[in-house]
C-alpha positions as CSV (number, residue, x, y, z in Angstrom):
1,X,19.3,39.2,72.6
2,X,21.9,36.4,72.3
3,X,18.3,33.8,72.1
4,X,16.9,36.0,69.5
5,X,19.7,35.6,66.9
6,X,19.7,31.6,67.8
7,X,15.8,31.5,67.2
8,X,15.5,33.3,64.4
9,X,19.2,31.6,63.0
10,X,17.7,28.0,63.7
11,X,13.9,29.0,62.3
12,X,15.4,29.7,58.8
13,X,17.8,26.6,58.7
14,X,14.7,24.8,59.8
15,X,13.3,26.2,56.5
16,X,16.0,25.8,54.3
17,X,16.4,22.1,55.4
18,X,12.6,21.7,54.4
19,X,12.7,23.2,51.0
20,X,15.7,20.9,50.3
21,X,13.4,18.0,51.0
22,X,10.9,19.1,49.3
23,X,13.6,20.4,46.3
24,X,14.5,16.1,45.9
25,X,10.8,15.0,46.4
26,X,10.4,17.1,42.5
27,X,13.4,15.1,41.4
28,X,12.1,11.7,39.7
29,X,12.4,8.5,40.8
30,X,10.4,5.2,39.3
31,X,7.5,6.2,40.0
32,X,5.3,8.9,38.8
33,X,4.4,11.4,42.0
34,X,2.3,14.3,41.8
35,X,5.4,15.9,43.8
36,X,6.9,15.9,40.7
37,X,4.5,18.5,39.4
38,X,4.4,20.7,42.8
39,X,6.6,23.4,41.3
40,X,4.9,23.7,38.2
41,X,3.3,26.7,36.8
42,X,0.7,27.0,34.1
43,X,-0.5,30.2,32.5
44,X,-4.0,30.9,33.6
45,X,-5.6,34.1,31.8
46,X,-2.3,35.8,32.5
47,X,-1.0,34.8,35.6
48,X,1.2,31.9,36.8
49,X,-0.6,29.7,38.7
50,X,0.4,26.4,40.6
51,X,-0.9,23.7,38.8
52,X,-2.1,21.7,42.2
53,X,-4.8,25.0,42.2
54,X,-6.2,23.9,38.5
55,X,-6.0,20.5,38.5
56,X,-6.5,17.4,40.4
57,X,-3.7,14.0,40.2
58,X,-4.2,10.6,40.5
59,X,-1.3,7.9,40.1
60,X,-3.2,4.8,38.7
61,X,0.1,3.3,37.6
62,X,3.6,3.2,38.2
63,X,4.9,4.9,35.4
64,X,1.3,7.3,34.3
65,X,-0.3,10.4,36.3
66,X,-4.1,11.8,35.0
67,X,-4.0,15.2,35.9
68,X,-7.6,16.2,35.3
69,X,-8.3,20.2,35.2
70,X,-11.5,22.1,37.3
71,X,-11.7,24.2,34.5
72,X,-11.6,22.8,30.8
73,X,-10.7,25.6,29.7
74,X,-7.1,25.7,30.7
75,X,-6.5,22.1,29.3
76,X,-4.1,22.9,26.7
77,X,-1.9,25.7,28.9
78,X,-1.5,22.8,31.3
79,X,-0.1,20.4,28.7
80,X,2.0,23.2,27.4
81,X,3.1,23.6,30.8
82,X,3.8,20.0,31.5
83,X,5.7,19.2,28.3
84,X,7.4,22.0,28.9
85,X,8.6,20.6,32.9
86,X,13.0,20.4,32.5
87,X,14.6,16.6,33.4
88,X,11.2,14.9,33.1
89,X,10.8,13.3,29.6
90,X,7.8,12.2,29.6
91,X,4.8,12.0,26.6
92,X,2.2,13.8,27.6
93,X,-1.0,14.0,25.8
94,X,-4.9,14.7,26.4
95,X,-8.3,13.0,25.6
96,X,-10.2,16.6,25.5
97,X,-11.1,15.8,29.2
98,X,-7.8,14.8,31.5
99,X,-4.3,15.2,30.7
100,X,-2.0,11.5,30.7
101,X,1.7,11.9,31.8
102,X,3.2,8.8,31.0
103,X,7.1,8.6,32.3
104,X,9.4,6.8,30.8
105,X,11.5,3.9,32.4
106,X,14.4,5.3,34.0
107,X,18.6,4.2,32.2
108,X,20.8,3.8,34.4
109,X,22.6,6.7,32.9
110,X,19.7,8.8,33.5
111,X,19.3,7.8,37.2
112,X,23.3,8.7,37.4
113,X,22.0,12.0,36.0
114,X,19.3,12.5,39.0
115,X,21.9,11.8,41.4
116,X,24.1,14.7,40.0
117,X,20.8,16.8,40.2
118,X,20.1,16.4,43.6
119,X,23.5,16.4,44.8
120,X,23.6,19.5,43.5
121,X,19.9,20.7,45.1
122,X,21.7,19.3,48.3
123,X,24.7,21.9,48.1
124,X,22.9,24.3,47.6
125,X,20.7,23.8,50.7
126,X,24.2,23.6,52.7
127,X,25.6,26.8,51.2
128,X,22.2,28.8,52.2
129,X,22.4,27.3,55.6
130,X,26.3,28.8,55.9
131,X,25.2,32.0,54.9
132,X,22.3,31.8,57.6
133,X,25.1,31.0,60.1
134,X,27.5,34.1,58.7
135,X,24.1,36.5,59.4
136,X,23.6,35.1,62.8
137,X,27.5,35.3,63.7
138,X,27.4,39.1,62.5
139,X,24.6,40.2,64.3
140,X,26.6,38.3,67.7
141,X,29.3,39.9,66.7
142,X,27.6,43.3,66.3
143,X,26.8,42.2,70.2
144,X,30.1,42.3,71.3
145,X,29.7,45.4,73.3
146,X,26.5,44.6,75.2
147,X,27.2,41.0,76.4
148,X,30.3,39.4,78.1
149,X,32.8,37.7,75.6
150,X,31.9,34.2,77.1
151,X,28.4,34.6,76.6
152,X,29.1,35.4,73.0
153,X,31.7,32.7,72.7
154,X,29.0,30.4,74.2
155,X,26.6,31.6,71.6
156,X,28.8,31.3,68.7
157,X,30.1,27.2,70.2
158,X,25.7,26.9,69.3
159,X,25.9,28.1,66.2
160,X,28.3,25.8,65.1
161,X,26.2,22.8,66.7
162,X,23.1,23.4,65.0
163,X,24.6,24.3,61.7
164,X,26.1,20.9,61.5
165,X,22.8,19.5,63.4
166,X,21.3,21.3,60.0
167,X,23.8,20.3,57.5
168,X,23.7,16.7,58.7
169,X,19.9,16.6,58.3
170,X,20.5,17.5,54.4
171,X,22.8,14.8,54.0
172,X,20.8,12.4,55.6
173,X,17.8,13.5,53.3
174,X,20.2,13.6,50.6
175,X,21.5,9.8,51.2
176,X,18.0,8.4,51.0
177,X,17.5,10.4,47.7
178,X,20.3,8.4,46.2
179,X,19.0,5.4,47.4
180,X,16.0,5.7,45.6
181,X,16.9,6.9,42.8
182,X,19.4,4.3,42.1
183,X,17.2,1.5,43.3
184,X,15.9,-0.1,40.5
């Protein structure tokens, strides 16, 4: 029972760690990265639809992405869509056959910005894993009476350790973000 909470517990922080990675690899850095555009959504007929499912992305320079649709239809909801993408900024504009997202050099102030951003992304990410570790220590505690107290105190001791295992991996992930972003 007592390995059941600490599976499940460390599953989810496991998955809330990934989702902060993958929340800084949408924050920009120099370079243009179809990342950036992983959490977009574009109106298709009605429904929101990732916009990696209607379009292809290449990166042929730094600073410029061609996103180039399957269906030509849905050109102009994906530019709305992209123009539309918060703390991007760039000019964005179509031929009548692929979409160019140019990005604009980064200020320093606006890499300072970022930083704030994903610092932000990064508590977050820490506050969901604490309120994965209050879950698991309620369902131990709602254990009490089927397992010895040192079992339980045991359990709780490796809680602790892989929350901070958890927590640490954010930071870590968190510190290279800065790095980059700040790197000029």
């Amino acid at each position: 029972m007592i390995s059941d909470v600490m599976t499940e517990a460390t599953d989810k922080m496991n998955k809330a760690v990934e989702v902060a990675k993958d929340d800084f690899g949408t924050v920009r850095t120099g370079r243009a990265n179809p990342a950036l555009f992983q959490k977009v959504l574009v109106d298709y007929y009605g429904s929101p639809t990732p916009l990696a499912q209607l379009a292809s992305m290449q990166n042929p320079e730094a600073r410029t992405l061609l996103v180039t649709p399957y269906d030509k239809t849905a050109l102009k909801e994906i530019e709305k869509a992209l123009v539309n993408v918060p703390n991007l900024g760039a000019n964005v504009g179509n031929d009548g056959e692929v979409i160019r997202v140019t990005l604009p050099e980064l200020t320093q102030d606006r890499r300072k910005e970022f930083v704030k951003l994903v610092r932000s992304k990064g508590e977050d990410a820490k506050v969901a894993i604490r309120n994965i570790r209050r879950r698991a220590k309620d369902d131990l505690d709602a254990l009490k009476s089927e397992v010895g107290e040192d079992e339980l105190a045991r359990a709780e001791k490796d809680l602790e350790g892989v929350t901070k295992a958890h927590v640490d991996a954010i930071d870590e992930a968190l510190k290279r973000k800065e790095i980059e972003l700040l790197e000029v």
